[in-house]
N, C-alpha and C positions, 0 to 999 in steps of 0.2 A: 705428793712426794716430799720425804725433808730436804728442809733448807740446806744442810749437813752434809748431805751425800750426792754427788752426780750420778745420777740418771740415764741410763740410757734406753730405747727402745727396741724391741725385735718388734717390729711390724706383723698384723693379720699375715698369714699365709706365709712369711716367711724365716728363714735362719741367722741366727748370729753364733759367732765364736770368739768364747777370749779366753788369755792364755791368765793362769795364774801360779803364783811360785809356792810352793811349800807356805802353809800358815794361811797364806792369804784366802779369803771366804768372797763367795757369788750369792748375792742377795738377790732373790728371782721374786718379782711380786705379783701375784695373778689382779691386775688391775681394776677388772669387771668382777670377777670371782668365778669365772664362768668356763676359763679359757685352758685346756691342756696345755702344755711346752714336754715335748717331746727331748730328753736330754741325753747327751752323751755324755761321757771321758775319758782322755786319751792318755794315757804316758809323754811330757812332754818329748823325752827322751829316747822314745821307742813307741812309736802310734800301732805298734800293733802286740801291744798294752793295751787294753782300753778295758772300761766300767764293764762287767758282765750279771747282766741279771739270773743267767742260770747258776754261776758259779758263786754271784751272792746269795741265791735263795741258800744253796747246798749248806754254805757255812751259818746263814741265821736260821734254817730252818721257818723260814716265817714267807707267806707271800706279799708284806707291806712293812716296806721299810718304816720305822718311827725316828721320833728326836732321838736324836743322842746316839744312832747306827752308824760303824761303820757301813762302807760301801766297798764291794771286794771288785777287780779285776780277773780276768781271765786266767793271770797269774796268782790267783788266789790270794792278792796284797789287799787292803786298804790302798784307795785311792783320794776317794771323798770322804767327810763325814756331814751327816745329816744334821748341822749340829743344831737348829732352831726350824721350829713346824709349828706356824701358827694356827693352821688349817687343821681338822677333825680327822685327816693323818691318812687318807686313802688316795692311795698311791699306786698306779699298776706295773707290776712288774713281767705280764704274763706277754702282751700282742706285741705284736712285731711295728715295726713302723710303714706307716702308710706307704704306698710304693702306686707305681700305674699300674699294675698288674688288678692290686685291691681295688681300685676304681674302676677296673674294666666290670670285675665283679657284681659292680654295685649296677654298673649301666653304661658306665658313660663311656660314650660314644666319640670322645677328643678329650687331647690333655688337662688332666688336672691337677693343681699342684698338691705335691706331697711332703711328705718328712723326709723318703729318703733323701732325696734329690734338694730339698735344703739342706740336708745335712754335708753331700756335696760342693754346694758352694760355698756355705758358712765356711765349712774347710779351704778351699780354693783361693776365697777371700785375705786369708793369711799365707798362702803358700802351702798348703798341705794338701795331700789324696789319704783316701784310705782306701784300702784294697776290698771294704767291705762295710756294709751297714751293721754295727752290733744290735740287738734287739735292747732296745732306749729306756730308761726311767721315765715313767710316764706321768710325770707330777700333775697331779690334781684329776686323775683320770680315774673315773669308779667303773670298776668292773668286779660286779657282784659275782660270787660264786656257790652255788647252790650245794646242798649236800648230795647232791646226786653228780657232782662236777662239773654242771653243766655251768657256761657262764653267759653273762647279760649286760648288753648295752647301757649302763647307770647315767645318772646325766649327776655332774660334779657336786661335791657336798661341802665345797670351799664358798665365800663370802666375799667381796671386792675389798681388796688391801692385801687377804691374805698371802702371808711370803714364806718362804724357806731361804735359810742361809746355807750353803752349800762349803763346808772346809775342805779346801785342798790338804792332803796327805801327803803330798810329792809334787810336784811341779808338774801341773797336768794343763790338758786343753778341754775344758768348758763347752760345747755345742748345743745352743736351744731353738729349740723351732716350733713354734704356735702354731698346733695342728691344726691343717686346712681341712679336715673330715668336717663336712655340712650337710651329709648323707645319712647321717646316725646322730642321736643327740649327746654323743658325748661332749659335746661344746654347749650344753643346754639344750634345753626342747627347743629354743628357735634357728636352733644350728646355724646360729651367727660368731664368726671365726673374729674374734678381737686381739689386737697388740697387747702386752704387757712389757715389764718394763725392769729393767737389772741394774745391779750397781756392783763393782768391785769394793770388797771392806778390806783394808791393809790386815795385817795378823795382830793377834790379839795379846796384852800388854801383858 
């Protein structure tokens, strides 16, 4: 990590939240190159505002956000923008976030940790509820989709270091969570769940 900027980590398996004002940017870095972070954003003003990926697909018309995208709200605003993507830009906008329900699915037979339920306390952790998990920006998450529509478990096409910088549009709340999925490879074929690691960047000069 540089010298320049403090670091912080969201741990394997679980959530962080932080709040950022207008201008100011969330540098998120996939540390291994391996690792989804499942993210949200909120209205600081109004949380139920938040990032929507159906309402952003609608306005890009696209299902993979790139550099330099807005990122819409439920209220159809700019919240984020996408402003640097060091990574080969495959990004899932389509699955919903991990839940105990999806694990039941898989098999498992006792709790397992998920996205929602980080996403819970990441919130919690500062004082917030939301009334609802929105369906998350799935940064570094491949999910191929066929011409038939059909879609596919991809395992990540990002590299260790690569990062995205994430610009607030409004004074918003930030939520990431390093999906615990080690059932599927989209954490890699060895479906090992790794920390990676953010930095808040002040606004730009």
């Amino acid at each position: 990590m540089s010298n320049d900027t403090t670091f912080k980590i969201v741990p394997a398996r679980r959530g962080r939240a932080v709040k950022l004002l207008n201008g100011q940017a969330l540098k998120i870095v996939n540390t291994h190159g391996t690792q989804v972070v499942d993210t949200w954003s909120f209205n600081a003003g109004n949380i139920k505002e938040f990032m929507s990926m159906e309402h952003h697909r609608a306005v890009t018309q696209s299902l993979f956000p790139t550099q330099g995208d807005l990122l819409y709200s439920n209220h159809r605003r700019p919240i984020l923008q996408l402003e640097v993507d060091t990574s080969p830009g495959r990004h899932d906008t389509l699955i919903a976030a991990c839940d105990v329900h999806r694990y039941a699915l898989l098999g498992c037979k006792s709790y397992h940790d998920n996205c929602t339920d980080n996403l819970t306390a990441a919130l919690a952790r500062i004082g917030l509820v939301s009334d609802e998990c929105p369906s998350p920006l799935n940064l570094w998450m491949n999910i191929p989709v066929t011409g038939t529509g059909a879609t596919e478990w991809g395992t990540p096409l990002s590299k260790p270091g690569d990062y995205v910088v994430l610009r607030a549009v409004m004074d918003c709340i930030v939520v990431m969570s390093t999906c615990p999925q080690d059932m599927v490879p989209i954490n890699g074929t060895d479906c090992i769940v790794r920390e990676v690691h953010y930095a808040v960047l002040e606004k730009s000069s």
